[in-house]
N, C-alpha and C positions, 0 to 999 in steps of 0.2 A: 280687578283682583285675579281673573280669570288667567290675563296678560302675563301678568306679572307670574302665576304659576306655572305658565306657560317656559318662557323666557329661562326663569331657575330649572326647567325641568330641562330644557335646551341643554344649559350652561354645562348641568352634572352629567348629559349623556357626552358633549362635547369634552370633557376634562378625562371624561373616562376612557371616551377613545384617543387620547392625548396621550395617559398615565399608559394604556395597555401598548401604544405606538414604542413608546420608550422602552420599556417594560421586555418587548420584541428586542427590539434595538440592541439593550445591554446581551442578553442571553446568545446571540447570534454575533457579539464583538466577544464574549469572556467562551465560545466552545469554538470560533475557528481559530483554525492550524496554523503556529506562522509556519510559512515555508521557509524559513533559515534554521529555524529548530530540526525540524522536518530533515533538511539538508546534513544540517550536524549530526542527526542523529544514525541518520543510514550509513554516513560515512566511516561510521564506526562499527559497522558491521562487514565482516571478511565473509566475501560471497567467491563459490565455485557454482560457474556456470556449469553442466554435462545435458549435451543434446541426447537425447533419449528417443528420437522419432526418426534419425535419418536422412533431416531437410537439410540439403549441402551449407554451410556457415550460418545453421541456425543459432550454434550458441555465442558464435563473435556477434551477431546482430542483436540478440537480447542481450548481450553484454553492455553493447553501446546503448539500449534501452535503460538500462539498471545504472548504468556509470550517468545518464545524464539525471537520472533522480536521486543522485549523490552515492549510490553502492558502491563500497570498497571492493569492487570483482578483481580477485588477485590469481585465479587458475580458471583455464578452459579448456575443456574438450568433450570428448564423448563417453558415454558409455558402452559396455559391452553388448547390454542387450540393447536392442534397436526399436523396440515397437512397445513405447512404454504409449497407451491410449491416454496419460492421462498425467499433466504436469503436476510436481512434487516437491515439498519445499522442505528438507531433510536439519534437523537440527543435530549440529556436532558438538557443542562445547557447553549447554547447559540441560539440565535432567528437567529441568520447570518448561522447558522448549519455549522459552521468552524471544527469542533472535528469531525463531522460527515461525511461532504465529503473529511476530510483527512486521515479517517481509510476509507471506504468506496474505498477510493483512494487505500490505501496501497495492503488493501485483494482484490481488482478487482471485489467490488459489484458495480452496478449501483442502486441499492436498495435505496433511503434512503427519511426517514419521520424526524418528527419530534413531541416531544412531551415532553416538558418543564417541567422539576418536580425538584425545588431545594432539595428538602428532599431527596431525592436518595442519593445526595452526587457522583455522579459520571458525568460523561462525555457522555457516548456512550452505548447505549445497539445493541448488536447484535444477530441478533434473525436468526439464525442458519437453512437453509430452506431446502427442498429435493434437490437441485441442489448443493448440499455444497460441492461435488466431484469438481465441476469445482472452486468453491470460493475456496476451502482449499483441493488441489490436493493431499498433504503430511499426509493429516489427519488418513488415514488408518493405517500409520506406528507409528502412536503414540498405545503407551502401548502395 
């Protein structure tokens, strides 16, 4: 008798960690990201790169960082002022700053302003700061 309570006592601890396996399983297939959505989605956002720190073609090199994670980068260059300590992810074309806190998202800035200009004709400006090693760790190996 003993056995046998034995045995069933086995079965429901084995079922349990069967049920909780699966259980893992689904939750970690229905919260990742597909990367083609991911792809389509950025690709629909109009990004201006502006180097802000002074590092000779920093902003064609995070350009090529952003265009290969699908960013539409459609203008590059610099800013005026030169010694910004701290990269920035500038929302142009929505007041809810949605384009902004989801690149801002993407590239791991907590940076982000806002300043509305439909004439731009884009989405996002990112303004490229002395810390841009930790924002865009790959940047060195471009060109």
């Amino acid at each position: 008798m003993k056995d046998e309570r034995r045995k069933g006592t086995v079965v429901v601890y084995v079922l349990i960690i069967v049920l909780a396996a699966f259980l893992v399983s689904l939750l970690i297939m229905f919260t990742r990201e597909d990367p083609e959505e991911i792809y389509r989605k950025n690709s629909n956002i109009r990004v201006e790169v502006l180097n802000g720190c002074g590092v000779n073609r920093l902003a064609m090199r995070v350009t090529n960082v952003l265009r290969k994670q699908g960013f539409n980068v459609i203008k590059i260059g610099n800013t005026e002022n030169q010694d910004f300590e701290k990269t920035v992810v500038i929302e142009r074309s929505d007041e809810t700053l949605e384009n902004a806190q989801y690149v801002a998202g993407r590239i791991g800035c907590k940076n982000i302003g806002k300043d509305i200009d439909p004439g731009l004709y884009l989405e996002v400006t990112v303004i490229v700061g002395k810390d841009y090693e930790k924002i865009f760790p790959d940047v060195e190996k471009e060109f």
